[in-house]
N, C-alpha and C positions, 0 to 999 in steps of 0.2 A: 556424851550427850548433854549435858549439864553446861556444856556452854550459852547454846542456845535455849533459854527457859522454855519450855512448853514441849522439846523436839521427843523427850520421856515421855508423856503423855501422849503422843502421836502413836508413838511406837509401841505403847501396850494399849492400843485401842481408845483411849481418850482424845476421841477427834474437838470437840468442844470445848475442855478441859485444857488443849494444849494451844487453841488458838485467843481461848482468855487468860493464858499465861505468858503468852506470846505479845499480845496486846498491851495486860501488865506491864513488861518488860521496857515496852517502846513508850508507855505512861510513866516507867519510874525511868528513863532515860529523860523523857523532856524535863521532867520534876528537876532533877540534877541539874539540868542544864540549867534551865532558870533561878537554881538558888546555889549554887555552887558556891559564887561568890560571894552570897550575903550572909553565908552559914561559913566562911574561911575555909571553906573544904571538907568538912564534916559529913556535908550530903553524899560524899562518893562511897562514902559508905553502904548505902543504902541498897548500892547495887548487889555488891558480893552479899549481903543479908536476903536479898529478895533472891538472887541466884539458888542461894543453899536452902532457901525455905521450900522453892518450888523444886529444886532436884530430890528432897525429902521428902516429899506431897508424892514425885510420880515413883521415887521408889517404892512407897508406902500403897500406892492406889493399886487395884485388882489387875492381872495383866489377862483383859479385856480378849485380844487377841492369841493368846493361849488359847482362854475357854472356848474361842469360836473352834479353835483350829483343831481341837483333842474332840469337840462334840461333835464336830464331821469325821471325824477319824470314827469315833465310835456309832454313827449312823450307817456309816459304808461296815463296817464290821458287824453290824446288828442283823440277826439270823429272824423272821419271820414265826411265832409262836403257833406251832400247827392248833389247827381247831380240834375243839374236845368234841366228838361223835356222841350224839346223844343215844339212848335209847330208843326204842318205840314202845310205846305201850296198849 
């Protein structure tokens, strides 16, 4: 999943997350493109740094879609708390 920046984010629930890292990706692609030359190649760099940065950002981030999917698990499992009968007095 690390190839395409952002596709980790997707897939642990970072919908927003993964399409500003996506976006990133196609900004530091033009970036390259335009200074490739004038940097002797230095810029291509840029990319495998921004690739591992962001594969380590969605390893790192909360897996979003877990939590939804274990707190429906445990909603459909959750038993109804009988009511406490009061007294009368």
């Amino acid at each position: 999943m690390s190839i395409l920046p952002g596709l980790g984010h997707f897939y642990k629930g970072h919908i927003a997350g993964g399409a500003a890292a996506l976006a990133g990706a196609i900004g530091v692609c033009l970036f390259i493109a335009g200074t490739v030359v004038a940097t002797v190649g230095a810029a291509v760099l840029l990319l495998p740094v921004y690739i591992i940065a962001i594969a380590l950002h969605a390893y790192w981030a909360e897996d979003l879609a877990f939590a939804r999917m274990t707190s429906a698990a445990m909603v459909k499992e959750a038993r109804p708390v009988p009511e406490i009968r009061r007294r009368r007095q």
